[in-house]
MMTF fields as JSON, N, C-alpha, C and O atoms, coordinates in Angstrom:
{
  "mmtfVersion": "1.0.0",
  "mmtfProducer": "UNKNOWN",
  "numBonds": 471,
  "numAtoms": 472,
  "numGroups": 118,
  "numChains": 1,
  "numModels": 1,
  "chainsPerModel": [1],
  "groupsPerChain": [118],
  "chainIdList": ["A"],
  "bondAtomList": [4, 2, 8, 6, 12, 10, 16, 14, 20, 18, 24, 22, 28, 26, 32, 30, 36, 34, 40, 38, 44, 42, 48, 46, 52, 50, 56, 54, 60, 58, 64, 62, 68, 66, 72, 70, 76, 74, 80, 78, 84, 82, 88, 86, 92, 90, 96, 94, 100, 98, 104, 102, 108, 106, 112, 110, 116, 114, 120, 118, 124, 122, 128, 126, 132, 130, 136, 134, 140, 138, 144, 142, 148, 146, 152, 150, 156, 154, 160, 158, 164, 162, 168, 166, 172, 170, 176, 174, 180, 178, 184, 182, 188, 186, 192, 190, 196, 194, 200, 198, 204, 202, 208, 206, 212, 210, 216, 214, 220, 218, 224, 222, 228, 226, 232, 230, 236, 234, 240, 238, 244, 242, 248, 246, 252, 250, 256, 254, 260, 258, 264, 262, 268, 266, 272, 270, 276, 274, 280, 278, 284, 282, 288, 286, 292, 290, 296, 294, 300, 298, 304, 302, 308, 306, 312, 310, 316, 314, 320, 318, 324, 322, 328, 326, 332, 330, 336, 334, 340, 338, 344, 342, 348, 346, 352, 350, 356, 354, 360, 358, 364, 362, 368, 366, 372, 370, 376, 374, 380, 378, 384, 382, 388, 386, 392, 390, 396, 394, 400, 398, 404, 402, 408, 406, 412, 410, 416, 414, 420, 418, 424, 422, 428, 426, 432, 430, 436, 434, 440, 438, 444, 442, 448, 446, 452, 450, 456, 454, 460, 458, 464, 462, 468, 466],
  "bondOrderList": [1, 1, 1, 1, 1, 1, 1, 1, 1, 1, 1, 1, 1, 1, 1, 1, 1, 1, 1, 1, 1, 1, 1, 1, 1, 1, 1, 1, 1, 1, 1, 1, 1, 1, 1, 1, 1, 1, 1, 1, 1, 1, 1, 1, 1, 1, 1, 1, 1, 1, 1, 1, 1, 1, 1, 1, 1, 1, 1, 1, 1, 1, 1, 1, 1, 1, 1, 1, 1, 1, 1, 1, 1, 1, 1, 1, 1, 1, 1, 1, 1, 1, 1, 1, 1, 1, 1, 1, 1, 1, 1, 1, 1, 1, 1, 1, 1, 1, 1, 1, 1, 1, 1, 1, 1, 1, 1, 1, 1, 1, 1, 1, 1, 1, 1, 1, 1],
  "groupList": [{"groupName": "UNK", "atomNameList": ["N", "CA", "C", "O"], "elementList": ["N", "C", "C", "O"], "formalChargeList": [0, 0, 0, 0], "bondAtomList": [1, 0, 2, 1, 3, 2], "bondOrderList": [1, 1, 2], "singleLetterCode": "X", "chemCompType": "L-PEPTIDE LINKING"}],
  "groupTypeList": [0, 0, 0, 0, 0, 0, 0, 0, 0, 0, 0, 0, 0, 0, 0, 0, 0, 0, 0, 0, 0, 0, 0, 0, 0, 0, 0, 0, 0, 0, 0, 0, 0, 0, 0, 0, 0, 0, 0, 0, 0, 0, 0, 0, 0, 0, 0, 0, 0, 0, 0, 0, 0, 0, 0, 0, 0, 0, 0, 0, 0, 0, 0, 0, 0, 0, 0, 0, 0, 0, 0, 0, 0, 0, 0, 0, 0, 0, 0, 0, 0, 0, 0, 0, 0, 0, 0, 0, 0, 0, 0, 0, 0, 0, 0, 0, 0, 0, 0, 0, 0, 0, 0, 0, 0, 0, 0, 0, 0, 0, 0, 0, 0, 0, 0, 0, 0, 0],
  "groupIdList": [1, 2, 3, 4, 5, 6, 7, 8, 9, 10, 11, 12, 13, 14, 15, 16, 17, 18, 19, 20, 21, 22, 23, 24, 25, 26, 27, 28, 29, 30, 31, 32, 33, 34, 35, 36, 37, 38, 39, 40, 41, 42, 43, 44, 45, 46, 47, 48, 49, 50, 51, 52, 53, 54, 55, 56, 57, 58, 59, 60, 61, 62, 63, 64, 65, 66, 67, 68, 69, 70, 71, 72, 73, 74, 75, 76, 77, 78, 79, 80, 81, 82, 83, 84, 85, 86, 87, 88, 89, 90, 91, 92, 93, 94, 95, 96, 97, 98, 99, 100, 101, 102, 103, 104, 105, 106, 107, 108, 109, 110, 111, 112, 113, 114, 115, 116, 117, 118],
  "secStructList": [7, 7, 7, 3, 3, 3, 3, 3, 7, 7, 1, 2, 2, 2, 2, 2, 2, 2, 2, 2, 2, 2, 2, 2, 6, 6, 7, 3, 3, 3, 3, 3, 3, 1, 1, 2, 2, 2, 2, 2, 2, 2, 2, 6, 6, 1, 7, 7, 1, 1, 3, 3, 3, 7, 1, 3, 3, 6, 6, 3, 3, 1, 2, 2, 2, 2, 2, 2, 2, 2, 2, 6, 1, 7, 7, 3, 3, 3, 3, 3, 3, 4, 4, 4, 2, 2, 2, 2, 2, 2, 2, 7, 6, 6, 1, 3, 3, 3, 3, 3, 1, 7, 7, 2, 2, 2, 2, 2, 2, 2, 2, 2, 2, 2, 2, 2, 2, 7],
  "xCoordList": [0.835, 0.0, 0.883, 2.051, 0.263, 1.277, 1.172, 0.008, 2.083, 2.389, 1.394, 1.454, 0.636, -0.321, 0.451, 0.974, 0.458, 0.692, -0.28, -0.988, -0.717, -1.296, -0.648, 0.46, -1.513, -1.162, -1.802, -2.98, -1.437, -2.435, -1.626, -0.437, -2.602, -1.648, -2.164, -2.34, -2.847, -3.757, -3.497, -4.205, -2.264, -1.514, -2.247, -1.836, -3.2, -3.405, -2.778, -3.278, -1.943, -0.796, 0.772, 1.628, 0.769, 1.829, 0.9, 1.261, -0.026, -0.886, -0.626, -0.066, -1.046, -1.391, -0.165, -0.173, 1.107, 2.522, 2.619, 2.478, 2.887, 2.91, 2.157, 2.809, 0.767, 0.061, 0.769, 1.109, 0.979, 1.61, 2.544, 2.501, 3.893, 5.013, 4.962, 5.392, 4.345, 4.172, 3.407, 3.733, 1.949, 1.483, 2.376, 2.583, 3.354, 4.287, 5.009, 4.725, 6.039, 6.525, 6.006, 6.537, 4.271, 4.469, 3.557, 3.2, 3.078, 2.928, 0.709, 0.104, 0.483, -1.076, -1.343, -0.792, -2.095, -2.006, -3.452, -4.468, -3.406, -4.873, -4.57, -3.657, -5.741, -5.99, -5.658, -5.74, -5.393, -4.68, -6.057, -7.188, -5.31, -6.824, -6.021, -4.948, -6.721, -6.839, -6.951, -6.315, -7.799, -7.959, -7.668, -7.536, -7.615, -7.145, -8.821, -8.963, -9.568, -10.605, -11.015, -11.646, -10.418, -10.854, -9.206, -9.204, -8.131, -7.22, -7.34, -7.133, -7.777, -8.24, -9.181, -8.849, -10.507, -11.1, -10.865, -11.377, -9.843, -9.298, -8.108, -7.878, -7.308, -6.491, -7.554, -7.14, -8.851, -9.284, -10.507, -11.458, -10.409, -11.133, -9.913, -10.021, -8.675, -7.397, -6.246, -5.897, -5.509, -4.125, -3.067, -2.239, -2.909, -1.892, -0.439, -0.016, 0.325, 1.611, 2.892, 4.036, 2.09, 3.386, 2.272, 1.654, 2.147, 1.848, 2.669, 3.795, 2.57, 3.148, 2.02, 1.065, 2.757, 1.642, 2.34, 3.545, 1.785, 1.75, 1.023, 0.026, 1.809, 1.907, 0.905, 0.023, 0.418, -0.246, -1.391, -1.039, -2.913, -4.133, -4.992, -4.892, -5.654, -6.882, -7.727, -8.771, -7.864, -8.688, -8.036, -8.285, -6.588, -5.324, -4.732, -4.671, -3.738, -2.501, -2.442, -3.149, -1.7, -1.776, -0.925, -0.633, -0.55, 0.403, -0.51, -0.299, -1.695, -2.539, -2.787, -3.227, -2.576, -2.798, -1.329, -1.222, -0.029, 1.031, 1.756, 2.583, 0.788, 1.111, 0.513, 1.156, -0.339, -1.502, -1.08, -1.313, -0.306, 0.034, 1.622, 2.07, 2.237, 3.6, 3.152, 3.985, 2.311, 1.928, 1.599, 1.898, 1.17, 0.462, 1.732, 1.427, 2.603, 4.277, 3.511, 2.671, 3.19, 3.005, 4.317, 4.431, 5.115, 5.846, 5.576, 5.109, 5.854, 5.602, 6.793, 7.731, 6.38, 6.976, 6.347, 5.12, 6.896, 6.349, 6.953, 8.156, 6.46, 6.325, 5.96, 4.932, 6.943, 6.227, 7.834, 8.969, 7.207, 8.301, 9.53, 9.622, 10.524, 12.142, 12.371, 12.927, 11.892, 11.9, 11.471, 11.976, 10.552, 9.698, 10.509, 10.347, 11.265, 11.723, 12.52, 12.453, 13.371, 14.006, 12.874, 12.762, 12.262, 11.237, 10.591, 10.411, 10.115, 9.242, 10.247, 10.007, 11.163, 11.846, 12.408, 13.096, 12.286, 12.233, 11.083, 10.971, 10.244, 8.983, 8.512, 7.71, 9.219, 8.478, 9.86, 10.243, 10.443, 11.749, 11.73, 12.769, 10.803, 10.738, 9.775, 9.507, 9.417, 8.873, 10.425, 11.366, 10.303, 11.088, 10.52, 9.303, 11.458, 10.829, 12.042, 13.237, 11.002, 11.28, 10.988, 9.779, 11.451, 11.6, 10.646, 11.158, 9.74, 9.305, 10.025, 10.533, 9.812, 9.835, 11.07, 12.275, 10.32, 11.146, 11.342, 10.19, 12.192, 12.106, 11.754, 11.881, 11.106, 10.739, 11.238, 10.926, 12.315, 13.944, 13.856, 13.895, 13.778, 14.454, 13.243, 13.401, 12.017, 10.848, 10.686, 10.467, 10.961, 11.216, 12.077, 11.457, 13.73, 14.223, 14.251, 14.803, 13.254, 12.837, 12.273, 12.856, 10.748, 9.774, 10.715, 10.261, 11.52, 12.144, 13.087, 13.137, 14.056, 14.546, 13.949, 14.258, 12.677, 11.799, 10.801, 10.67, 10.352, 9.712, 10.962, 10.814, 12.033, 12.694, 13.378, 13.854, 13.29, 13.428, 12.301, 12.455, 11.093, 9.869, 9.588, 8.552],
  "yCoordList": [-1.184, 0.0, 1.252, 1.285, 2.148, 3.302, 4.27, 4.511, 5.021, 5.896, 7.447, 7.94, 8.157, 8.885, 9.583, 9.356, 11.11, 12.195, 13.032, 12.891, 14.087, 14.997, 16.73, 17.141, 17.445, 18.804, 19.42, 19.063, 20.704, 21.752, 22.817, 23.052, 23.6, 24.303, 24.962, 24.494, 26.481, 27.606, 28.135, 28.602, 27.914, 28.339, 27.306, 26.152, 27.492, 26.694, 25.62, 24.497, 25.786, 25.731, 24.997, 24.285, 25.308, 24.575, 23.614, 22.438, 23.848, 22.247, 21.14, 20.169, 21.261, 20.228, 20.027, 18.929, 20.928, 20.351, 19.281, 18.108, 19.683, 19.231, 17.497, 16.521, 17.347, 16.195, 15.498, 14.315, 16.443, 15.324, 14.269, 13.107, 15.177, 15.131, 13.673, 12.624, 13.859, 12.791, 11.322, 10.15, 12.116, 10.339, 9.602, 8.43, 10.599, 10.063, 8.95, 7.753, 9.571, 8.864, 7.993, 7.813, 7.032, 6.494, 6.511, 5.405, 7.55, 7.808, 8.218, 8.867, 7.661, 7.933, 9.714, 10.226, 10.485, 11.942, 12.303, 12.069, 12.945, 13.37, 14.843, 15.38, 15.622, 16.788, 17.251, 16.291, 18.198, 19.278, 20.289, 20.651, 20.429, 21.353, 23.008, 23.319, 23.554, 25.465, 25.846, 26.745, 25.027, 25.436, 24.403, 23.18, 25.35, 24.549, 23.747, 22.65, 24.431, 23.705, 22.182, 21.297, 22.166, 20.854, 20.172, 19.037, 20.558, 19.833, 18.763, 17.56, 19.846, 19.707, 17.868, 16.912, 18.125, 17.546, 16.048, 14.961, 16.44, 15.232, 13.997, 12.898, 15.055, 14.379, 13.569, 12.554, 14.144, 13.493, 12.63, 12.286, 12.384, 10.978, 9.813, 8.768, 10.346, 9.541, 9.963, 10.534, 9.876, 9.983, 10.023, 9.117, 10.933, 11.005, 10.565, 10.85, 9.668, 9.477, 10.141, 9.745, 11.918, 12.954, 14.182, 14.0, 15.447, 16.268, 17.215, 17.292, 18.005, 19.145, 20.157, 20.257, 21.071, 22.456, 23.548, 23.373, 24.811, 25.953, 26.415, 25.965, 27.353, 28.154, 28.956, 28.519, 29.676, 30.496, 30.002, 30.057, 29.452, 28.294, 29.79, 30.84, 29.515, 30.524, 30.438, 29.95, 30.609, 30.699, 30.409, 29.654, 31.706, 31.182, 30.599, 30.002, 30.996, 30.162, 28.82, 28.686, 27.49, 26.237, 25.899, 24.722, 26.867, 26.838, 25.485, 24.277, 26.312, 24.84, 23.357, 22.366, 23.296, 21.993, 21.253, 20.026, 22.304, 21.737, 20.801, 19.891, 21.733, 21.394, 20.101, 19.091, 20.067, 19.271, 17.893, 16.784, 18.055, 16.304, 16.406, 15.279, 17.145, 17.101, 16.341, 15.523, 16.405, 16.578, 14.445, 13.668, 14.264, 13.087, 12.312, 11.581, 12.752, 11.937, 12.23, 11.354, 12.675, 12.839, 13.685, 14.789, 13.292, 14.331, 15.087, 14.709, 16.573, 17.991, 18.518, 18.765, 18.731, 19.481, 20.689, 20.606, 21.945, 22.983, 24.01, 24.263, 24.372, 24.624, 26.231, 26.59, 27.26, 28.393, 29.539, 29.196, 30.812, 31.294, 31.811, 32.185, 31.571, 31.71, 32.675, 32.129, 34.014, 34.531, 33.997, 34.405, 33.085, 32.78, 31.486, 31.113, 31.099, 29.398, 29.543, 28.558, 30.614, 30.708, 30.594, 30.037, 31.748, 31.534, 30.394, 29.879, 29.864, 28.52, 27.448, 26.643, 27.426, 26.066, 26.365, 25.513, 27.776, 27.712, 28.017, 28.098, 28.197, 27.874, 26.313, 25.967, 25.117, 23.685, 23.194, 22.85, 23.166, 22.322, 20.716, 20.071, 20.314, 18.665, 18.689, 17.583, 19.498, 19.588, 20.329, 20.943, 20.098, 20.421, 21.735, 21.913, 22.705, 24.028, 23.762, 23.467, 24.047, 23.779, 25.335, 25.547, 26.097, 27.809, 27.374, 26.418, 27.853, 27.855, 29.066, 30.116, 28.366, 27.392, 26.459, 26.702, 25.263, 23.791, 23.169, 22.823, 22.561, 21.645, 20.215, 19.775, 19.631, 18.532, 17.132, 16.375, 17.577, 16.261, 17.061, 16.442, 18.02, 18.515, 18.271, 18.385, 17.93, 17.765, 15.782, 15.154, 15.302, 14.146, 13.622, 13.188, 13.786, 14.02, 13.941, 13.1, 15.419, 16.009, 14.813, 14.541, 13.988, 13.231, 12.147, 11.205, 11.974, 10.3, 10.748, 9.794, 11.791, 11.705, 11.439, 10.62, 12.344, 12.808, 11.232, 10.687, 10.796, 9.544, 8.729, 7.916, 8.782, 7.513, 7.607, 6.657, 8.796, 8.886, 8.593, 8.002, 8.679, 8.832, 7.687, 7.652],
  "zCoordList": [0.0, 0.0, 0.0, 0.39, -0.427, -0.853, -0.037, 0.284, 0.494, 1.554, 1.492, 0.366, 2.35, 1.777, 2.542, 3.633, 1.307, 1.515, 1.52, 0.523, 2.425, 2.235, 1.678, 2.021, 0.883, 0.364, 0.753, 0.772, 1.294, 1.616, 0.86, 1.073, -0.284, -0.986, -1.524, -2.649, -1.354, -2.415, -3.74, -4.632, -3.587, -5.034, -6.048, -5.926, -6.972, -7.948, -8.782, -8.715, -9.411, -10.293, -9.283, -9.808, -8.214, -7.464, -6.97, -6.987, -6.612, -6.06, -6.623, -6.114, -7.741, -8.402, -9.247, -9.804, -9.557, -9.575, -8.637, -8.984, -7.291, -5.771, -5.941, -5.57, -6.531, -6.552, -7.509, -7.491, -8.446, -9.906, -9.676, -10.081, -8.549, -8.261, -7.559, -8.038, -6.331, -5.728, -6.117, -5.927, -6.905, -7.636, -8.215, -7.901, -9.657, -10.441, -9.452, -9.484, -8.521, -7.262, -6.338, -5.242, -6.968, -5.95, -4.885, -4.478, -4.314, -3.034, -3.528, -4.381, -2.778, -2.328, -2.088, -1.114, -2.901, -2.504, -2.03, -2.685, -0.72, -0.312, -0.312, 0.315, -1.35, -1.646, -3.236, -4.002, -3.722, -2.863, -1.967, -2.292, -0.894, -0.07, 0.093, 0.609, -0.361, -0.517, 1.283, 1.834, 1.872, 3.127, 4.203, 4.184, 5.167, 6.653, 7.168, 7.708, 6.894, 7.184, 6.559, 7.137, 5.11, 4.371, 4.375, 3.9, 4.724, 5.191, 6.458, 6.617, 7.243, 8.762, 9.078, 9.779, 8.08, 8.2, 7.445, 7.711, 6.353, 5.97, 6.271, 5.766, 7.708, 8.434, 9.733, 10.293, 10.065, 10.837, 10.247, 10.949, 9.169, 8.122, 8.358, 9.0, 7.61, 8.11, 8.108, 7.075, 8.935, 9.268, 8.441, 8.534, 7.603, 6.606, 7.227, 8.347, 6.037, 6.566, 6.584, 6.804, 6.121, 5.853, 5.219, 4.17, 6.057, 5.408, 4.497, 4.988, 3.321, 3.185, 2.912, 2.142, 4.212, 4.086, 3.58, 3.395, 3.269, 2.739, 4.166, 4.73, 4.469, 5.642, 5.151, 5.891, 4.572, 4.1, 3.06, 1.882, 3.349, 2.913, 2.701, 3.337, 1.824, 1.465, 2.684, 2.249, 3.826, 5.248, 6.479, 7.419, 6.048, 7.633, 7.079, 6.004, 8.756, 8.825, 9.297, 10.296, 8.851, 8.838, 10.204, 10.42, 11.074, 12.301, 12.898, 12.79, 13.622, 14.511, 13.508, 14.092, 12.457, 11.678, 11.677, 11.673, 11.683, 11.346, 12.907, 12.954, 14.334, 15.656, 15.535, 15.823, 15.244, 16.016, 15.108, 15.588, 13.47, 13.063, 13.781, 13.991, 14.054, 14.822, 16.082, 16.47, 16.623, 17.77, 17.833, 18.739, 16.99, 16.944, 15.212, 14.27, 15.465, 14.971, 13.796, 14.002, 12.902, 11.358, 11.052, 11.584, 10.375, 9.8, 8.951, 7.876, 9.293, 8.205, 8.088, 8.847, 6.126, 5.001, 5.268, 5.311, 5.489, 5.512, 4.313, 4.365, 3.659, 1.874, 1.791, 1.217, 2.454, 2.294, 1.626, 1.295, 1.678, 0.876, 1.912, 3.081, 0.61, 0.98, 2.597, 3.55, 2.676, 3.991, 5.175, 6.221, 5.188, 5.92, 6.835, 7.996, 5.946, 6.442, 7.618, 8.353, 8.088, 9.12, 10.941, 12.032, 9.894, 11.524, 11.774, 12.877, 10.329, 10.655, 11.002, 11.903, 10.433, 11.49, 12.479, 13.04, 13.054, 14.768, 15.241, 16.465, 14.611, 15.547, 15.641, 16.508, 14.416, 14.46, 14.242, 13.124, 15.062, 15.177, 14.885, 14.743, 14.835, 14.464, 13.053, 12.583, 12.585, 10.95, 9.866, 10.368, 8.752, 7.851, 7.252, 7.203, 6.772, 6.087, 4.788, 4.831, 3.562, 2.407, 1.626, 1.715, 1.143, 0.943, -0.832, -1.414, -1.365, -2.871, -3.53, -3.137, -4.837, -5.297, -5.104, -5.047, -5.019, -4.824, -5.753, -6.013, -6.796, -7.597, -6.813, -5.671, -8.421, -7.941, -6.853, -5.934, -7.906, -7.282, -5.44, -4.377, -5.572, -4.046, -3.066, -1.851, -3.631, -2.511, -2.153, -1.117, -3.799, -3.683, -2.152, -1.18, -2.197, -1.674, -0.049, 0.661, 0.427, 1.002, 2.051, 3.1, 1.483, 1.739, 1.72, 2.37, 1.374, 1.391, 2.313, 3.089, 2.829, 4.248, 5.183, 6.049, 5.101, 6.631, 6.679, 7.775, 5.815, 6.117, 6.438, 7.351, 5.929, 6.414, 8.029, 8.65, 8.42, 10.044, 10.442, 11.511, 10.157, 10.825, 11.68, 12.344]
}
């Protein structure tokens, strides 16, 4: 069975890069979700085995979604822009911050370190 990733990602056009990326590779993709609310509700249908969020979802910030699968060992890709990555990986020291744009190879990558500690 194939490893499910979840996307939370408003950017149109990187979403569904983001989905491509990962089906191509393999991996089970739940979403892409625009919002924290239909992210939200789809980690508690089931337990994704690796989120990557976008700090910034068309309805808020993904901070309480990114605690709360940290919180309960999901590992998070956190997918927001280049300035941003310093603060976010000291505010979630056990999630990964990934600066956009990402090439593909480098998110690949990315998901095959952090799952293979997981």
């Amino acid at each position: 069975m194939a490893l499910r990733i979840l996307v939370a990602e408003d950017e149109f056009v990187t979403a569904y890069d983001l989905c491509d990326t990962f089906e191509e590779a393999g991996y089970e993709v739940e979403g892409p979700h625009a919002g924290i609310s239909s992210a939200m509700l789809a980690c508690q249908k089931e337990k994704p085995d690796l989120a990557i969020l976008d700090i910034e979802l068309a309805d808020g910030l993904s901070y309480e979604l990114a605690q709360k699968l940290i919180d309960e060992n999901v590992p998070v890709i956190l997918h927001s822009e280049r300035s941003e990555c310093d603060a976010i990986a000291a505010r979630f020291p056990r999630a990964t911050a990934l600066a956009k744009p990402c090439p593909p190879a480098t998110l690949l990558d990315a998901v095959g370190r952090v799952l293979a500690t997981a």
